[in-house]
Each structure stands twice: as structure tokens, then as C-alpha cells.
C-alpha positions, 0 to 999 in steps of 0.5 A, a space after each residue: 826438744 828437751 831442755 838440755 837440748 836447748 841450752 847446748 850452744 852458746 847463746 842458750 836458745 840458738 839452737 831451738 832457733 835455728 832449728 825452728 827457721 829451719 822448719 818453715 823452708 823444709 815444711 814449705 818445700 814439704 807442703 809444694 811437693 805434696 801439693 804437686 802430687 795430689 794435682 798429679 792425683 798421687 796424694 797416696 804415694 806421696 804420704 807412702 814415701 814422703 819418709 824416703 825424703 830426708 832421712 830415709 824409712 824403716 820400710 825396706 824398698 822391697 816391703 813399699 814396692 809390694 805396698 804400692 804396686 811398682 817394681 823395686 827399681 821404679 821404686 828407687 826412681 820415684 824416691 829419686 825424683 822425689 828427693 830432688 824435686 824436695 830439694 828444688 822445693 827447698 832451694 827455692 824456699 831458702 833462695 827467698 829468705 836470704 839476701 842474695 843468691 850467692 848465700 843459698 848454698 850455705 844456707 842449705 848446708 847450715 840448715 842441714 847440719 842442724 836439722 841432722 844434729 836435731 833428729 839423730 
């Protein structure tokens, strides 16, 4: 992240902080989706679609379909799935770093807003 970036809240670095707690649940939730593929023996499509996760591909669907074999709707249905089990992942993730369950969902929305600001 460049300097500036860093120094663009109050309180200098926490931005660069937040944005770093942020990356141990997204990379967690990454890490037991991909995990829950390759024991599905689909380690290949994971890293094939694992950029549809958040913030979407440059690939057309189109384009992957032909890449990976499946039709363009069955396509769409297993990034579909993905996303969500990906959010499952990440709410549990998340449902384990605060101090009660009634704080997830701020916590989820907190940590996506500064996600997106970070990698726009």
C-alpha cells in the first residue's frame, strides 16, 4: 500500500491496520473454501474461479465456461455457491474474533468497506 495511503485517516496507520485484521478472516475464509475443494477433488476450479469471489474477474463467464467445460448457467451456479459458502466461511471467521454474536454483522460490513476502499 503506498505511504499516502497509510496516512489518510486519522490516527496515521488505522487504515493499514484495519485493513491488515481484515485480511486474516478473508484469508482464513479463502483458505477453508479452497481446502473444502481440493477434498472435493476440485482444486482446479477453485483457483479457476477463486477471482469471482469478491470482487468479480476480468474473464467473461463465457470465456471460464469454455476454459472449465461447464455450461454458462452451471457456471453462474458454482460461483454462486462459492460466494456464499466464501461468506459462511467468513462469518464464521469473523464470529470468532468478536465478543459477541450481535457485533458480526458490523463487523462484516466494517471490514468490507475497507476492503473495497483498499483495492478500488
Amino acid at each position: 500500500m503506498p505511504a499516502d495511503r497509510l496516512s489518510s485517516t486519522a490516527g496515521g496507520n488505522a487504515h493499514f491496520e484495519t485493513t491488515q485484521w481484515g485480511l486474516v478472516p478473508a484469508a482464513s475464509a479463502g483458505v477453508g473454501l479452497r481446502s473444502e475443494m481440493e477434498a472435493a477433488g476440485k482444486s482446479k476450479l477453485f483457483d479457476e474461479l477463486k477471482g469471482f469471489l469478491i470482487d468479480g474477474e476480468d474473464a467473461s463467464y463465457q470465456e471460464l465456461a469454455l476454459r472449465v467445460g461447464l455450461s454458462l448457467g452451471a457456471l453462474k451456479t458454482t460461483v454462486h455457491r462459492l460466494r456464499g459458502r466464501y461468506r459462511d466461511l467468513l462469518r464464521e471467521e469473523v464470529t470468532r474474533t468478536v465478543g459477541s454474536p450481535a457485533e458480526v454483522d458490523d463487523e462484516i460490513r466494517s471490514l468490507s468497506a475497507s476492503l473495497q476502499s483498499t483495492y478500488r
